[in-house]
C-alpha positions in Angstrom: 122.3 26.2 -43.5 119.9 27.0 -45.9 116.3 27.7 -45.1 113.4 26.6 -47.5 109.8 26.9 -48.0 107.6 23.9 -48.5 107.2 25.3 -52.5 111.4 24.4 -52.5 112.0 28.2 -53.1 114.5 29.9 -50.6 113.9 31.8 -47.8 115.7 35.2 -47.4 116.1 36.2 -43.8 115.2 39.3 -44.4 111.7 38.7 -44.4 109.3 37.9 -41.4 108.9 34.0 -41.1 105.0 34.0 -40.4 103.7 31.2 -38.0 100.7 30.7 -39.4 101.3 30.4 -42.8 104.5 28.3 -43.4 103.2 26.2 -40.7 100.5 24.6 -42.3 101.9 24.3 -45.9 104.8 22.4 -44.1 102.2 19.7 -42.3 100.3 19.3 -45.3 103.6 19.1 -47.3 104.8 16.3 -44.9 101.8 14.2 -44.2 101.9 13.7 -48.4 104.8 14.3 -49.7 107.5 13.2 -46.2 109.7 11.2 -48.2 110.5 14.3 -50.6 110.1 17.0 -47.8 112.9 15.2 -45.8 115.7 17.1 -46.5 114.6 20.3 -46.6 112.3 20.2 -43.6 115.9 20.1 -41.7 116.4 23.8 -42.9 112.7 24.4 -41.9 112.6 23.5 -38.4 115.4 25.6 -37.4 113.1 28.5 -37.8 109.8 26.5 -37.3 109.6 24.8 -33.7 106.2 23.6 -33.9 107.9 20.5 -36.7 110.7 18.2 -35.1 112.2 15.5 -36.8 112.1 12.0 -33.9 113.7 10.0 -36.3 115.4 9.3 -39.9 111.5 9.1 -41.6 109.6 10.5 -38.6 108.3 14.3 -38.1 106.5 15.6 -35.1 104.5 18.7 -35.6 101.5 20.5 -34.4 98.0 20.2 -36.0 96.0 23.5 -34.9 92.7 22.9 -36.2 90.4 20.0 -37.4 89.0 16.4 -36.1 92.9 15.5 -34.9 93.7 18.7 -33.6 96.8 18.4 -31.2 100.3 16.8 -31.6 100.7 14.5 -34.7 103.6 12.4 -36.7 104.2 12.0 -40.5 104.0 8.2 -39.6 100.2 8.9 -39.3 100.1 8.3 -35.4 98.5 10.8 -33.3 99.8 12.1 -30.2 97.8 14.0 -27.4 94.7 15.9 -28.3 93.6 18.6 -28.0 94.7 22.9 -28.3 98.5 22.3 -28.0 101.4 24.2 -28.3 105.2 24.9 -28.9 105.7 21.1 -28.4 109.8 20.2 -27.7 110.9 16.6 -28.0 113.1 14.6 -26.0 116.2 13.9 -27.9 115.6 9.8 -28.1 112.0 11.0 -29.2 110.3 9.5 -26.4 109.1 12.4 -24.7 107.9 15.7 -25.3 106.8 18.9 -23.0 104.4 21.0 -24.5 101.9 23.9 -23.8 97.8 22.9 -23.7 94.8 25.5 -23.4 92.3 24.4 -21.1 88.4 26.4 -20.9 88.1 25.7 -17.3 89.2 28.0 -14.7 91.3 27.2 -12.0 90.6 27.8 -8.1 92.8 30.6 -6.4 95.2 28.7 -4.4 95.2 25.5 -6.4 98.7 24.0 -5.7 101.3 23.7 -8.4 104.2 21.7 -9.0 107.4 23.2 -7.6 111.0 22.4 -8.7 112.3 23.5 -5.0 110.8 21.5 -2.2 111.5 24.0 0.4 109.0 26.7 -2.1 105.3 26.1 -2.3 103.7 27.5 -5.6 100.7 27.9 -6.0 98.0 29.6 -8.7 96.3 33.2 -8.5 94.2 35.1 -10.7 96.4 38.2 -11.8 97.1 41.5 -9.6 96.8 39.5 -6.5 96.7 41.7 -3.0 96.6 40.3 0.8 94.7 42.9 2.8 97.0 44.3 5.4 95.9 42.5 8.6 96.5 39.2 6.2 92.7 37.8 6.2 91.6 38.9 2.6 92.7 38.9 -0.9 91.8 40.9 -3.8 92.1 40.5 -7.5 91.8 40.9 -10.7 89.6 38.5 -11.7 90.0 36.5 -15.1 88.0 34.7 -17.6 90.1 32.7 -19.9 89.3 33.3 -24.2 90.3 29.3 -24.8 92.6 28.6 -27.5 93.5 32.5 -28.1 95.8 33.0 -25.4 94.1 35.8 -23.6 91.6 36.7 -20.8 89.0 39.2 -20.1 90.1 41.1 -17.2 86.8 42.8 -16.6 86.5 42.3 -12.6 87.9 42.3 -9.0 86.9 39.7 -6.8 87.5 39.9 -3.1 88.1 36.3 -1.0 89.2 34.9 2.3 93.2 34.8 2.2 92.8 30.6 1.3 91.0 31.5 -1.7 87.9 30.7 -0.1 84.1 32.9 0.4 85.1 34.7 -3.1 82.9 37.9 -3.8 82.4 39.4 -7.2 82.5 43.5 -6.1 83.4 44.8 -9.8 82.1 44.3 -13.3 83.7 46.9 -16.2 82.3 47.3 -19.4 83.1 45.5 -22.4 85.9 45.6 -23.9 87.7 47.1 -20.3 90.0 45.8 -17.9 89.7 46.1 -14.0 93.6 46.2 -13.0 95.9 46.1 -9.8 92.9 46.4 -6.6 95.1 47.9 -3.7 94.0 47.8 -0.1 93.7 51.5 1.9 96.0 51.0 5.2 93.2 50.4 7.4 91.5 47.6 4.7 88.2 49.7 4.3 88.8 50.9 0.5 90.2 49.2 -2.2 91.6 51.1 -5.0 92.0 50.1 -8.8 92.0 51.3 -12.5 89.2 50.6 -14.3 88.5 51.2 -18.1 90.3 51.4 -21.5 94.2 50.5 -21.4 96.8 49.7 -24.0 95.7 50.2 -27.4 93.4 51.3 -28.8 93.2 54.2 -25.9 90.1 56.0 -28.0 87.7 55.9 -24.0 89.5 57.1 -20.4 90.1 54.9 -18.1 89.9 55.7 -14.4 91.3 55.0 -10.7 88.6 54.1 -8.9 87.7 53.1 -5.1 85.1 51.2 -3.3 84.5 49.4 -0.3 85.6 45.7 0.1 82.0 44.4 0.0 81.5 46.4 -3.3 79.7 49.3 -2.5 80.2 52.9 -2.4 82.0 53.0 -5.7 83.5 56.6 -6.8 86.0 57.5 -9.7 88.2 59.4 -8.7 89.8 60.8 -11.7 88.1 62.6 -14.3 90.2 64.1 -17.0 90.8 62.2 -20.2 93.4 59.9 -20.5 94.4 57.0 -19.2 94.5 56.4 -15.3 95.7 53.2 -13.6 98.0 51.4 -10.9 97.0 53.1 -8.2 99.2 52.6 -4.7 97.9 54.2 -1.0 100.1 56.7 1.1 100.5 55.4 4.3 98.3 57.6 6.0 95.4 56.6 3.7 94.9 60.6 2.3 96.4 60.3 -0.7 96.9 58.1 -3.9 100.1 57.7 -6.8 99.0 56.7 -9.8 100.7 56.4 -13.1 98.7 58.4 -16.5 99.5 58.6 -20.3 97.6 60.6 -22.4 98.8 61.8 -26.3 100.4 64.7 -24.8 101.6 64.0 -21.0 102.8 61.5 -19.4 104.1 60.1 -15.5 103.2 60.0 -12.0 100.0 62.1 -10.4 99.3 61.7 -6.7 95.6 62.8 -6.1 94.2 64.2 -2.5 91.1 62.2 -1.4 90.5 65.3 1.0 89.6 67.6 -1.7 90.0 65.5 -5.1 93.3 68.0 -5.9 96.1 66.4 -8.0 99.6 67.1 -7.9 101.9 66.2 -10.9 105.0 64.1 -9.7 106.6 63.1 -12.6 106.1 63.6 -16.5 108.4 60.8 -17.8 107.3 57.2 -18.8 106.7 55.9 -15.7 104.6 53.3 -14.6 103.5 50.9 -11.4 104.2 53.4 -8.6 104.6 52.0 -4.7 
């Protein structure tokens, strides 16, 4: 099989296939020209998932921008609208399952569809934690960016264990995340990184504590680098944590007696518990 771009010239495998450049040229190629795109749109969609052929004269595809923004056909009917993705048809044509941003935020707890009757799913913001005695919940909170396929991760919320009575008891900065809130063994102190993760690392980012109704917030390391995924020893005096820097790497665990820190590992490791 022989792949080809819309301009008929062939494709070497070699090279990256971009999304969002191929794409489009194939749409606009097929809602004119479908008749002569036919046979080499076969080729295309092999590498291309977003454009499916449904029938003998009848291509599927995505339409990411614009007045008709959502699924369309080179038959000129349109399907559902609105910020869809990686669509994947039925093979009769009659059915499709496909990915769709939505702007509004879901509640913690909403129930979801499960395939396993005897399983009950349900949604949470990311990082979730139950407190120990099993009455509260902490997480970090998101805020979806519609239509880019992220969220800001600036916060930790603290809630009743059905999702109800949420508190906001964290804000970072711009531009910072607020990841993995931990509860101390006796549910007093919640623990978390806060800061600059992933890249670009240029500003620290910290573990930090504070008390479930959001006061008393310390940091509680200092140093540059990059601090984060704290867990609790069970005796409440100590904390692992995982930090990367440009020069060392691995596990610290700091003393909350006297703010000492001990190295534990200096390998790539990451999420201590």
């Amino acid at each position: 099989m022989v792949a080809l771009y819309p301009n008929g010239t062939n494709w070497n495998e070699s090279e990256p296939l971009y999304v969002d450049g191929p794409v489009y040229k194939v749409e606009s190629e097929l809602e004119n020209q479908t008749s002569k795109l036919l046979q080499s749109v076969t080729a295309i969609n092999a590498s291309v998932k977003p454009v499916q052929f449904l029938g003998a004269n009848r291509v599927g595809y995505v339409m990411k921008s614009g007045p008709q923004m959502g699924l369309a056909f080179t038959t000129g009917d349109q399907g559902v609208n609105g910020e869809v993705r990686n669509p994947s048809w039925s093979p009769d044509g009659k059915r499709v399952v496909y990915q769709k941003w939505f702007s509004e935020s879901w509640r913690q707890n909403k129930p979801l569809f499960s395939i396993d009757p005897e399983f009950d799913l349900a949604y949470s913001d990311q990082f979730p934690a139950f407190s120990h005695d099993g009455k509260k919940l902490a997480v970090t909170h998101s805020t979806s960016n519609c239509g880019t396929g992220s969220s800001s991760l600036l916060s930790v919320s603290v809630m009743s264990a059905d999702g109800t009575n949420a508190k906001l008891i964290f804000h970072g900065e711009k531009g910072g995340l607020a990841l993995a809130p931990e509860w101390s063994p006796k549910n007093n102190w919640i623990a978390f990184g806060g800061g600059f993760y992933f890249l670009p690392r240029g500003r620290p980012a910290r573990v930090m504590m504070m008390r479930p109704d959001g006061s008393e917030l310390h940091e509680l390391t200092k140093t540059e680098g990059n601090s984060g995924f704290p867990s609790w020893s069970p005796d409440g005096k100590r904390i692992v944590f995982r930090f990367w820097s440009e020069t060392e790497y691995g596990l610290r665990i700091i003393n909350l007696d006297d703010g000492s820190s001990t190295k534990l590992t200096t390998l790539f490791d990451n999420f201590p518990a």
